[in-house]
C-alpha positions as CSV (number, residue, x, y, z in Angstrom):
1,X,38.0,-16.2,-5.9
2,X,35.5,-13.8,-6.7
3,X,31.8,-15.6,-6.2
4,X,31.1,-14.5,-10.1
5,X,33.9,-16.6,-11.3
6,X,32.8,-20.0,-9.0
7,X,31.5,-22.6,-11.3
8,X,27.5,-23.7,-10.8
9,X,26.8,-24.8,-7.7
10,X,23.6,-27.2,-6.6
11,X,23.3,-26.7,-2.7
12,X,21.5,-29.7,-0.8
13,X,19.8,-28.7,2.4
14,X,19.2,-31.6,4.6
15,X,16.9,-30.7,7.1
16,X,15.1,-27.5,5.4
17,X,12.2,-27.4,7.4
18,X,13.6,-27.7,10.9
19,X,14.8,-25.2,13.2
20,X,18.2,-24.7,12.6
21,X,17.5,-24.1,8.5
22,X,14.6,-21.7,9.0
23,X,16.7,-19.5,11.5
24,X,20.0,-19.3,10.3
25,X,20.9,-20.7,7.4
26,X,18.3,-20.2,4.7
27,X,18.4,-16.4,6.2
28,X,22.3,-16.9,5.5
29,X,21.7,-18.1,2.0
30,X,19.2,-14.6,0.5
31,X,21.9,-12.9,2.7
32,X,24.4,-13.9,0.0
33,X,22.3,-13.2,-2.5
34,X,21.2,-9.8,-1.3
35,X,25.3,-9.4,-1.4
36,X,26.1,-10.9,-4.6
37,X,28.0,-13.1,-3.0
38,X,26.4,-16.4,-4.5
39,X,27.5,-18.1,-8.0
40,X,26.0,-16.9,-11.1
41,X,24.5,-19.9,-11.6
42,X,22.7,-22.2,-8.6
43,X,20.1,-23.7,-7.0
44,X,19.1,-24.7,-3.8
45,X,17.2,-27.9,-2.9
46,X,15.7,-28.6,0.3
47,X,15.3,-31.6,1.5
48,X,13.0,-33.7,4.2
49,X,10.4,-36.2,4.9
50,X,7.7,-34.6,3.9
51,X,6.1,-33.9,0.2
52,X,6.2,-30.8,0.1
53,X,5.7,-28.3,-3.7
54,X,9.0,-26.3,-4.7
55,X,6.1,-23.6,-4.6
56,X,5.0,-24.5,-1.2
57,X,9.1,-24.7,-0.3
58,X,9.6,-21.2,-1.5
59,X,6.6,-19.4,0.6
60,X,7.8,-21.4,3.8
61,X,11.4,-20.1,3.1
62,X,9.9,-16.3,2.1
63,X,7.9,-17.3,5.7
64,X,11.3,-17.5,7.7
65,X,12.7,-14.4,6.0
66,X,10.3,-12.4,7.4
67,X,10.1,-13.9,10.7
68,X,14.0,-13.9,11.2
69,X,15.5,-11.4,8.4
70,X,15.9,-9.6,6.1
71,X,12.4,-9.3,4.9
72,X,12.2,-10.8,1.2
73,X,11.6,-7.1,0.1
74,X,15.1,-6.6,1.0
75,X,16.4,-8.1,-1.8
76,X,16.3,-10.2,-5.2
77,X,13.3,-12.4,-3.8
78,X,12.1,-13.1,-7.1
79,X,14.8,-14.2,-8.7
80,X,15.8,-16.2,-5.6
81,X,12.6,-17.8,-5.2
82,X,12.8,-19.6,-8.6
83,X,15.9,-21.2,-7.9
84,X,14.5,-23.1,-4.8
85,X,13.6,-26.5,-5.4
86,X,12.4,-29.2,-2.6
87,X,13.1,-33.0,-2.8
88,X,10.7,-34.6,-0.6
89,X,10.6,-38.5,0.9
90,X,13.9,-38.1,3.1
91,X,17.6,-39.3,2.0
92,X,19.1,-42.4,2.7
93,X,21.3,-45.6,1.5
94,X,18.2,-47.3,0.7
95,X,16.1,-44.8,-0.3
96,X,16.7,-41.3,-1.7
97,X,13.5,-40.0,-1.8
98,X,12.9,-37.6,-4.7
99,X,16.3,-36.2,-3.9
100,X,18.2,-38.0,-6.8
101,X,15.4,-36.8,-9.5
102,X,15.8,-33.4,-8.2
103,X,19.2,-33.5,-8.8
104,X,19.3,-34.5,-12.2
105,X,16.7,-31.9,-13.3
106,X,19.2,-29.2,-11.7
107,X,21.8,-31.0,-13.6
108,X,19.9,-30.2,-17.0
109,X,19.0,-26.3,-16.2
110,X,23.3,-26.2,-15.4
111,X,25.6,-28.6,-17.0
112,X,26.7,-31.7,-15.8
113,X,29.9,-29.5,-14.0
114,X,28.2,-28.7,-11.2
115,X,29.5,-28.2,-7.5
116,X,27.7,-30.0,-5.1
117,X,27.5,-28.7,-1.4
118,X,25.7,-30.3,1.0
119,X,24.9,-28.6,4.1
120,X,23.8,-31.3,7.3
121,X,21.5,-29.3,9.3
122,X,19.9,-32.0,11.3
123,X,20.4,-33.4,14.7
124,X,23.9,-35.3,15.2
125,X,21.8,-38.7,15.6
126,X,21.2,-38.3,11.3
127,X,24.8,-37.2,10.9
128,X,25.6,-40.9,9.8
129,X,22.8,-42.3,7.9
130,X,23.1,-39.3,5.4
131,X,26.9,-39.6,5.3
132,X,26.1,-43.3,4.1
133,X,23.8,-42.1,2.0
134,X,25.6,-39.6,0.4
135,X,28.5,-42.6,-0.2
136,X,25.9,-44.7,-1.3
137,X,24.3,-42.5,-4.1
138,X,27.2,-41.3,-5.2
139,X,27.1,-37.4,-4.3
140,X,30.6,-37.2,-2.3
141,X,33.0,-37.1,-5.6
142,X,34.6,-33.2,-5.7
143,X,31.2,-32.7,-3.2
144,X,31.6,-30.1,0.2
145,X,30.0,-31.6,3.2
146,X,29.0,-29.0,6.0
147,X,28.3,-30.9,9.4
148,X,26.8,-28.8,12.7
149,X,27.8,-29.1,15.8
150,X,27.7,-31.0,18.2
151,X,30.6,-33.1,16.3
152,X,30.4,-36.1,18.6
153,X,29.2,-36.2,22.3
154,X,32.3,-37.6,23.5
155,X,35.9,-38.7,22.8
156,X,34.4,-42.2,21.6
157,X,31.5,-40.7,19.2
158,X,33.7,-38.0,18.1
159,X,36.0,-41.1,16.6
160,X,33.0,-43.1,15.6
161,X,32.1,-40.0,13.3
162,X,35.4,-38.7,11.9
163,X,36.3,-42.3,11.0
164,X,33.1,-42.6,8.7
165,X,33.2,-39.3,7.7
166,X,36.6,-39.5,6.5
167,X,35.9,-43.1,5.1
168,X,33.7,-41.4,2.3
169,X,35.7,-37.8,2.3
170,X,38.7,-36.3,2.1
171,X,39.7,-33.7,5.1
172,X,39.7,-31.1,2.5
173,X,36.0,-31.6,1.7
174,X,34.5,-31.8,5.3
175,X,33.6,-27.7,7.1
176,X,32.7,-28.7,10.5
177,X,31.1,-25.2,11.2
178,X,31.4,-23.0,14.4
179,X,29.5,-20.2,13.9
180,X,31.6,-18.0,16.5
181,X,34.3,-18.4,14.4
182,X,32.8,-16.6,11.6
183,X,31.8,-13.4,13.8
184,X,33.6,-10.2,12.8
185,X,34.6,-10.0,16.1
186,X,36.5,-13.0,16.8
187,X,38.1,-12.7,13.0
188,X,39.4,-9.2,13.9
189,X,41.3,-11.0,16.4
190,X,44.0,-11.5,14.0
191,X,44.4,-8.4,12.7
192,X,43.8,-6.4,16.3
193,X,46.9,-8.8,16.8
194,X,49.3,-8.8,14.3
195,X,48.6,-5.4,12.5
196,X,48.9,-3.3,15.4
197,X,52.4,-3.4,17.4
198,X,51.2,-1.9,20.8
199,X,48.8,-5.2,21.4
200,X,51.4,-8.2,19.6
201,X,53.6,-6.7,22.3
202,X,51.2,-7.1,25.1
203,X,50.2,-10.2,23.8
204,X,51.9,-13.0,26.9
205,X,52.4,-13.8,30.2
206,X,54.7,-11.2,31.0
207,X,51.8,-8.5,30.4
208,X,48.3,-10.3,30.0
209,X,47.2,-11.7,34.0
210,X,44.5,-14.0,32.8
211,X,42.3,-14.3,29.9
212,X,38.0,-14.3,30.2
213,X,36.1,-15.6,27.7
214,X,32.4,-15.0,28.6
215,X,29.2,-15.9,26.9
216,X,26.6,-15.2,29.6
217,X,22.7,-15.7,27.8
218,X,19.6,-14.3,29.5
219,X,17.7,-16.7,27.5
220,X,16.0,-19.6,28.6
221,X,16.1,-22.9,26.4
222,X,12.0,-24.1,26.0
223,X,12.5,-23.4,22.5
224,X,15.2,-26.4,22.3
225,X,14.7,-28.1,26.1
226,X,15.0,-31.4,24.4
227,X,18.0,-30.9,22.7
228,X,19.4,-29.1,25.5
229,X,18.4,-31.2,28.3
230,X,20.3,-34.5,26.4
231,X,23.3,-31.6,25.8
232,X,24.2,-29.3,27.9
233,X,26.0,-26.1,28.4
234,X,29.5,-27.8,28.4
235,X,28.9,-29.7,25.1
236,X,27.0,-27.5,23.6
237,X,29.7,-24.7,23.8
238,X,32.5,-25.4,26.2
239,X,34.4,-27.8,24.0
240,X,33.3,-26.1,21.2
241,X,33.2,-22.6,20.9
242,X,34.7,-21.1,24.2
243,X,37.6,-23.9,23.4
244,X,37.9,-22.4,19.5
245,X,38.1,-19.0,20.9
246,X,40.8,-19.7,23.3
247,X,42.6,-21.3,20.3
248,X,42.3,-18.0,18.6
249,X,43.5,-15.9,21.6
250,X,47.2,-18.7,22.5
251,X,47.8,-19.3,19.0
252,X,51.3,-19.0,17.9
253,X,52.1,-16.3,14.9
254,X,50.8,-18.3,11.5
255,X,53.5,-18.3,9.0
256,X,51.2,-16.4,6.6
257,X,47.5,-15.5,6.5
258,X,46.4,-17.5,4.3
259,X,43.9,-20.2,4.9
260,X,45.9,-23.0,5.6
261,X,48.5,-21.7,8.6
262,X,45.7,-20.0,9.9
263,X,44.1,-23.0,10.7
264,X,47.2,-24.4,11.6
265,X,48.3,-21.7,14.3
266,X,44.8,-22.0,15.8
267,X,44.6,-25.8,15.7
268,X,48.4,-26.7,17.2
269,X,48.2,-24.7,20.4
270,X,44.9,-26.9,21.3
271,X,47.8,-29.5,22.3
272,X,49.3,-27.2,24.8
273,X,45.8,-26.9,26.8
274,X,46.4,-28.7,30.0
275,X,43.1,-31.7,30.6
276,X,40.1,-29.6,32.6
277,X,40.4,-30.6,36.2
278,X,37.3,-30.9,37.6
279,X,38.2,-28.5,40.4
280,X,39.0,-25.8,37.8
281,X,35.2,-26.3,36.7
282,X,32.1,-25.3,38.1
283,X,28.5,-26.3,36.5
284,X,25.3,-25.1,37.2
285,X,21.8,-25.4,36.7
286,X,19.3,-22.3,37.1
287,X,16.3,-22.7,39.3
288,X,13.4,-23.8,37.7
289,X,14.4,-25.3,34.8
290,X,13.0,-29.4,35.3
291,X,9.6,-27.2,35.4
292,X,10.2,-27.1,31.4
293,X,8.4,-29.1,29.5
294,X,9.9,-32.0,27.5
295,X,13.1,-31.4,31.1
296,X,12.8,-34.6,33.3
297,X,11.6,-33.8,36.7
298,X,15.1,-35.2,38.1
299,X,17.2,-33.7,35.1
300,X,21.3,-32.9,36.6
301,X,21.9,-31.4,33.1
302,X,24.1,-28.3,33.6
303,X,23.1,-25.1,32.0
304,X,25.6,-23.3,33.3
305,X,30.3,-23.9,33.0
306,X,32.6,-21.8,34.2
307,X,36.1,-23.5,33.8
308,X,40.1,-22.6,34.6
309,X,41.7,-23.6,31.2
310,X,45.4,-23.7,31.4
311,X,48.0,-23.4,28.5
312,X,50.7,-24.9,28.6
313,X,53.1,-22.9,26.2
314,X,55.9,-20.6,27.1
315,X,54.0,-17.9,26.0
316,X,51.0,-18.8,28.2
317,X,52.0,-20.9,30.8
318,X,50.9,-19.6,34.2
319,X,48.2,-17.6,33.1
320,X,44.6,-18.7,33.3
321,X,41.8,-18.7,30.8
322,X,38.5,-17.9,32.3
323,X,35.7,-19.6,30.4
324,X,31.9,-18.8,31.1
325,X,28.9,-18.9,29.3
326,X,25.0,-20.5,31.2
327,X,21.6,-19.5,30.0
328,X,19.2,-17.2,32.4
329,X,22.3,-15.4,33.5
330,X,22.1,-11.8,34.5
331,X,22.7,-10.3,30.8
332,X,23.9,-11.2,27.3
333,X,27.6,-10.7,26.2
334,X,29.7,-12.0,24.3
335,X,33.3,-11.1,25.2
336,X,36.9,-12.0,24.5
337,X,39.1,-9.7,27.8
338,X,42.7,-9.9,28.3
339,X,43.4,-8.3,31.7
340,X,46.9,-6.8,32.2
341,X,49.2,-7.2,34.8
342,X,49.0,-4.1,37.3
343,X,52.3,-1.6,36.4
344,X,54.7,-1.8,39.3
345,X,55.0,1.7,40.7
346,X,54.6,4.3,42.5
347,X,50.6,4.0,42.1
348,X,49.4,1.5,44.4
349,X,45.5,1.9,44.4
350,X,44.8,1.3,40.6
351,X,41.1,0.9,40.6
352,X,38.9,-2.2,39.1
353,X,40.6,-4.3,37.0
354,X,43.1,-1.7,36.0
355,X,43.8,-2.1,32.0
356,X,41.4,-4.3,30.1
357,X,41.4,-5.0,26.4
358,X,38.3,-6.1,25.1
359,X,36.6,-7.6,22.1
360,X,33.3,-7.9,22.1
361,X,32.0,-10.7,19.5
362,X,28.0,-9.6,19.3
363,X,26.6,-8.3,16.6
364,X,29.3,-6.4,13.6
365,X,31.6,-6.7,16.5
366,X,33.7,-3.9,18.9
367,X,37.1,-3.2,20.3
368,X,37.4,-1.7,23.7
369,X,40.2,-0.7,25.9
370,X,40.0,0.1,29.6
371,X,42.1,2.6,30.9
372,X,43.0,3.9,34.2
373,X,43.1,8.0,34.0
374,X,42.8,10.5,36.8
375,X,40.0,11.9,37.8
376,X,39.7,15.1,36.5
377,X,39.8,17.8,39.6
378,X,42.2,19.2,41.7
379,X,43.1,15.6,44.0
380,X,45.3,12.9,42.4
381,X,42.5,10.3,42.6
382,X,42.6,7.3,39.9
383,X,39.0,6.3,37.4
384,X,38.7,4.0,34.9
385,X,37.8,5.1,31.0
386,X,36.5,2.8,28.1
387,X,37.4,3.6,24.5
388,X,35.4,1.6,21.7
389,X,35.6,1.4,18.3
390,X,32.4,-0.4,16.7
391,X,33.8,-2.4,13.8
392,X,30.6,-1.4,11.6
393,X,32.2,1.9,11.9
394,X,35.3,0.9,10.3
395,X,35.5,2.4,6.9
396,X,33.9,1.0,4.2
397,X,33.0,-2.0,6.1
398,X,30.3,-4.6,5.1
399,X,29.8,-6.6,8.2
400,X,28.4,-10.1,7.8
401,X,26.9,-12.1,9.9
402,X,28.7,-15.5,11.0
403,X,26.7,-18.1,8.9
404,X,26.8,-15.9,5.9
405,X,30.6,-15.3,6.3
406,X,31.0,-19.1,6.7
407,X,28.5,-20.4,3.4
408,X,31.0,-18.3,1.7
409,X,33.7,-19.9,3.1
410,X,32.4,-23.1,1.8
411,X,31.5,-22.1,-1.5
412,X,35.1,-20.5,-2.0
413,X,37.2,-23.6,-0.3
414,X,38.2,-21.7,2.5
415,X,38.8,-23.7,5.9
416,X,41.0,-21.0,7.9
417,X,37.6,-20.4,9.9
418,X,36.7,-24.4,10.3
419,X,37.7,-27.0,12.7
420,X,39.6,-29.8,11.2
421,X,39.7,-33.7,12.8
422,X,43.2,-33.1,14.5
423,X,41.7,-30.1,16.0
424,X,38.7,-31.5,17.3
425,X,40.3,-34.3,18.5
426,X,42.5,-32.4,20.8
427,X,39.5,-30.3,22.1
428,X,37.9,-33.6,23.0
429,X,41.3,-34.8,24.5
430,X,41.3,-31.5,27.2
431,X,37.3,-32.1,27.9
432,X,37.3,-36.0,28.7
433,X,38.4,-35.2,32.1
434,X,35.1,-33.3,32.8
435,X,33.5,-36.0,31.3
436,X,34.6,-38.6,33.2
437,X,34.6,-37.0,36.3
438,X,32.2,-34.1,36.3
439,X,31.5,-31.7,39.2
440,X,28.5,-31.8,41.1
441,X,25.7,-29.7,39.2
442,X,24.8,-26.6,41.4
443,X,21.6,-24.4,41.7
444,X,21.6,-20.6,40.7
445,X,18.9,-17.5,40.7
446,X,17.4,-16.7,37.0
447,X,19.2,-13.5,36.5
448,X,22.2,-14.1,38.5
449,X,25.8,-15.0,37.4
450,X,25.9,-18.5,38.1
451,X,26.8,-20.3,41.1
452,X,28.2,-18.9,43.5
453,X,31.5,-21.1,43.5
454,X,32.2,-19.7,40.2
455,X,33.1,-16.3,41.2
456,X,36.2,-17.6,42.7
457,X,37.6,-19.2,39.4
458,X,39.5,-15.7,38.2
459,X,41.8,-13.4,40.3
460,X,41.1,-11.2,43.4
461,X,39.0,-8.7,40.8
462,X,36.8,-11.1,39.8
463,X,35.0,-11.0,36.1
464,X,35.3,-8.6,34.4
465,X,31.2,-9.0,33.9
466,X,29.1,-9.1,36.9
467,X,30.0,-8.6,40.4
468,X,33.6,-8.7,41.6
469,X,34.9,-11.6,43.9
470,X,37.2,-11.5,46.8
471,X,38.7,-14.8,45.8
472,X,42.4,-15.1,46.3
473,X,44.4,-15.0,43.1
474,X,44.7,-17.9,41.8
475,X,48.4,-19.8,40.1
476,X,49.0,-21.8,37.6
């Protein structure tokens, strides 16, 4: 549905003033507008504790465009700015604050058939008092409910939630978001896939070896330590993005494209991944991080996973799925690689990791295919050769970033790019294991690439970022 032709729509920020709002998401919202990709007719209204102007709302928001982009002069700021409204005094089943009263002045300036969307970004601990809240007031009917992640902390919470959550709404009306899923690069996935023959070919045991999905940061986390130190890396994105992207990668053909079976293929192959054994799983924890403030001096919080995933399919059974991601690691990627089986042949000293396909999810996104060629000159010796398309460079492309991509999403009624309670639920299922049993938590350098124990998770060639290991292949 074209964005001109959605009916008026009243989004509710809970949490403006934090973190998460001023970074992404109130960037993602004049992002849409820059686009024309918003209604013709809506407002937004912050919410939070404090009493805060809708003037005084509007300069803090014009403050975080041109701290974190785009710069209010890079778009319709005026015309933006006067449809931002704040509703002080917090939210709540007892007490709505102002929230309700903002509400019904929006109410008057665009009918009484508005769409409501409410978009949670708070910490998970406020995830159930606004959900009552919500109930309480009234605001779920026909409503869209956006909820960050972490969903739950564990199997148990993860229940605890959804049941409440799907007490007050229907599936339809929850977006639990992931904001890797809404890169261009991990969306082109699809289409790389099933659009061009020579990969949907390639695409299985018989040719791919093993899979790497690698999400190594050189940032640190003093920005966030207290979130991160009661989080982790392996809840904070093992069972939730890396898991999501491996989705996308096994997933069976969907019957169609549209929003529905896409979901569907992504979410039904999260049955087939086999429980993490703890001996497929290394954590890790850089030096010097319980010297952070707000990091207890005896924290064992990793900040580093690397895991063996297997799936248990006939099209993937038997090859493994190399997950990584740690903060302070040696560099920052984001990369989905399938490495293919080496040709049998005459040619016996292929060099590296032989033929890689790779997508790399940063920025507007990129394709890339290793290949082995021989070195030009007058010996037949074997190099290796990258070719990359940028997806920016696609024709007529508009990239968009994730959260912009995904508040359209909501706006539209699109869940292909969402995780849905089933889903979830079997991501949880594969990650209690870790969770019950977890490895010991190991030291590495700041600038390294994690533990040393990790580099012997893949094959003989090691990642295909950092170092190469002289681990023995592993089996499945």
């Amino acid at each position: 549905m074209p964005s001109s032709e959605l009916p008026p729509t009243v989004f509710v920020l809970f949490g403006a003033t934090g973190d998460l709002a001023r970074r992404m998401v109130l960037p993602a919202f004049f992002d849409l507008a820059r686009h024309d990709l918003l209604p013709r007719d809506w407002r937004l209204i912050g919410n939070g504790r404090g009493d805060v102007s809708h003037e005084d709302f509007a300069d803090r928001v014009r403050e975080a465009l041109a701290e974190f982009g785009p710069e209010p002069g890079e778009g319709p700021w005026d015309g933006f700015a006067d449809r931002l409204r704040f509703a002080g005094g917090g939210f709540g089943s007892d007490d709505p604050g102002s929230l309700l009263d903002v509400l019904a002045e929006a109410r008057e300036e665009l009918g009484d058939d508005v769409q409501y969307v409410h978009y949670l970004a708070v910490p998970p601990s406020a995830f159930e008092g606004l959900t009552r809240g919500l109930d309480a007031h009234g605001l779920t009917e026909g409503a869209r409910v956006v909820y960050e992640k972490p969903y739950g902390t564990s199997p148990e919470s993860f229940r605890e939630l959804d049941e409440l959550v799907l007490s007050v709404l229907d599936e339809e009306q929850v977006f639990r978001i992931d904001h890797f899923l809404g890169k261009e690069g991990t969306q082109d996935l699809h289409v790389l896939r099933f659009a061009n023959g020579m990969f949907e070919h390639l695409w299985s045991r018989e040719h791919v070896a093993e899979v790497q999905i690698d999400v190594p940061e050189d940032l640190d986390v003093a920005d966030r330590a207290e979130f991160y130190d009661a989080t982790g890396a392996a809840l904070d994105m093992l069972v939730t993005h890396l898991f999501q992207l491996a989705a996308e990668v096994a997933m069976e053909p969907p019957v169609s494209f549209s929003p529905a079976d896409l979901l569907a293929a992504r979410e039904s192959v999260l049955d087939a991944f086999r429980p993490l054994a703890p001996a497929d799983v290394v954590l890790g924890q850089f030096e010097g991080y319980r010297d952070i403030d707000a990091v207890a001096d005896d924290s064992t919080t990793d900040t580093f996973v690397a895991a063996r995933l297997w799936v248990d399919t006939d099209r993937w059974r038997g090859v493994p799925f190399l997950l990584r991601t740690g903060k302070r690691m040696a560099a920052s990627q984001q990369r989905v690689s399938l490495v293919m089986r080496r040709p049998d042949g005459p040619l016996d000293d292929v060099p590296g990791h032989g033929n890689v396909l790779t997508l790399s999810l940063s920025g507007s996104g990129a394709v890339e295919l290793r290949l082995v060629a021989k070195r030009p000159g007058p010996e037949l010796a074997l190099s290796e050769g990258t070719a990359v398309l940028h997806l920016a460079d696609v024709p007529g492309g508009t990239p968009l970033p994730p959260y912009v991509s995904l508040l359209h999403d909501v706006m539209t009624g699109d869940r292909s790019l969402f995780t849905s309670s089933a889903g979830l639920a079997r991501a949880w299922t594969a990650f209690a294991p870790l969770q019950q049993q977890p490895p010991q938590v190991q030291p590495y350098a700041p600038g390294s690439w994690g533990p040393d124990a990790a580099t012997d998770l893949p094959g003989p060639c090691g990642w295909v970022l950092g170092p190469a290991s002289g681990g023995a292949d592993s089996g499945g």
